[in-house]
C-alpha positions as a Markdown table, in Angstrom:
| # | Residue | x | y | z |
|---|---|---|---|---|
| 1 | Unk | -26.8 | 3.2 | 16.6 |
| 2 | Unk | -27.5 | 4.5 | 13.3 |
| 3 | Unk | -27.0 | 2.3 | 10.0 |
| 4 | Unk | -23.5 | 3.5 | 8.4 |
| 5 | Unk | -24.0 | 3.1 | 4.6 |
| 6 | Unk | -21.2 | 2.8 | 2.2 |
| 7 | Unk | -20.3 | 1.6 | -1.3 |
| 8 | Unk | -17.1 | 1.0 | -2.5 |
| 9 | Unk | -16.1 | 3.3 | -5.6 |
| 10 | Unk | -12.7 | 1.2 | -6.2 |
| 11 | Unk | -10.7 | -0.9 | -5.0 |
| 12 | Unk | -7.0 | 0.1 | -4.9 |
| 13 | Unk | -5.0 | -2.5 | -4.2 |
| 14 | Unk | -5.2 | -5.6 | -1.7 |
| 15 | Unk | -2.4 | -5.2 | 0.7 |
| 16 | Unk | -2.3 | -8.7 | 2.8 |
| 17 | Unk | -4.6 | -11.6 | 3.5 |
| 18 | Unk | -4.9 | -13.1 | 6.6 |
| 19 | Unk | -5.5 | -17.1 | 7.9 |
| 20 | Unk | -9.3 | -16.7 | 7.8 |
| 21 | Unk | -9.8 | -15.2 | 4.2 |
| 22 | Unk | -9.9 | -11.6 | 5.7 |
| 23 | Unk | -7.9 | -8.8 | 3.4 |
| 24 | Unk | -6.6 | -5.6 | 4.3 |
| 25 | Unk | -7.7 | -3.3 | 1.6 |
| 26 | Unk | -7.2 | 0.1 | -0.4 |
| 27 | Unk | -10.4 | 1.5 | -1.6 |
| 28 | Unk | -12.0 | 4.3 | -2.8 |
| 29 | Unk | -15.1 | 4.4 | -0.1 |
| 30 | Unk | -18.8 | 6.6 | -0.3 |
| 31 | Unk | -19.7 | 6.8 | 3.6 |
| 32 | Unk | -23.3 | 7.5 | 3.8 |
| 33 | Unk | -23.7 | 8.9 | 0.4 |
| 34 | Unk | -20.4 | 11.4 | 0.5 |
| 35 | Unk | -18.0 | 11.9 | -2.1 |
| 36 | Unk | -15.4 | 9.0 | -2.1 |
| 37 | Unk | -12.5 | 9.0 | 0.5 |
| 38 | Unk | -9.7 | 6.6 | 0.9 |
| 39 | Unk | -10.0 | 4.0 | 3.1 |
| 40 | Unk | -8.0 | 1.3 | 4.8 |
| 41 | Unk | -9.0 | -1.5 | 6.6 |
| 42 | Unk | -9.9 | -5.3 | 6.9 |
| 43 | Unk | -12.9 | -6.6 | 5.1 |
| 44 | Unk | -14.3 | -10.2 | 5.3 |
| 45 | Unk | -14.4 | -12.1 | 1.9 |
| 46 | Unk | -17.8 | -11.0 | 0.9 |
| 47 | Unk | -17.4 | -7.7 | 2.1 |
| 48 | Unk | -20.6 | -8.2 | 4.7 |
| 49 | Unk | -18.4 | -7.3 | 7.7 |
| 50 | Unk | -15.2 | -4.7 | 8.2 |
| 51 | Unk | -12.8 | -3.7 | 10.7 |
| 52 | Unk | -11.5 | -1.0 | 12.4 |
| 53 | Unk | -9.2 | 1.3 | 9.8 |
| 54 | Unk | -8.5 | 4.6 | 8.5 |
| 55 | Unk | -10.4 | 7.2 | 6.1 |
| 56 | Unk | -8.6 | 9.5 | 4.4 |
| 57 | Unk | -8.9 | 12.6 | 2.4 |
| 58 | Unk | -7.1 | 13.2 | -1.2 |
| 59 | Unk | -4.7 | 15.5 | 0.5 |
| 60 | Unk | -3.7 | 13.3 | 3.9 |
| 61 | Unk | -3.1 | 10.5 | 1.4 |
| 62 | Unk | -0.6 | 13.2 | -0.8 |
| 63 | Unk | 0.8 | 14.3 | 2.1 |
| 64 | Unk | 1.4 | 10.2 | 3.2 |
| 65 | Unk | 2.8 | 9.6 | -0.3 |
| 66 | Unk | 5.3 | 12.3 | -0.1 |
| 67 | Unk | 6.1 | 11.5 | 3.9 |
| 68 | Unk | 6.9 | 7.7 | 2.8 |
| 69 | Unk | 9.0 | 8.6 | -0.4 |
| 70 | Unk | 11.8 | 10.7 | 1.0 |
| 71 | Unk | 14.8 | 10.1 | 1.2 |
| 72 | Unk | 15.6 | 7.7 | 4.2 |
């Protein structure tokens, strides 16, 4: 399997913390060199170790922002 580099650009917000120190996190990610997409998922504390979670462009996360803000 092939190394996946990345490096986070920003980190967006912290959404929750679980028992053992793990944080679900909104960041700003560079996969292999690319131009920075948003990303959610778990990370451990030092950021050594992630799970599974979402990548998403600039427009799926526009799109998301307006889906979640309408009227209900």
């Amino acid at each position: 399997m092939a190394e996946i580099k990345f490096e986070i650009a920003e980190t967006i917000a912290v959404l929750s913390e679980g028992s053992k120190g793990w944080k679900k996190e909104l960041n700003l990610i560079s996969w292999n060199g690319r131009e920075p997409k948003y990303d959610i998922r778990d990370w451990a504390p030092d950021h050594s170790k992630m799970g599974k979670g979402v990548t998403l462009s600039e427009e799926e996360v526009k799109i998301l922002v307006q889906s979640l803000t309408k009227g209900r």
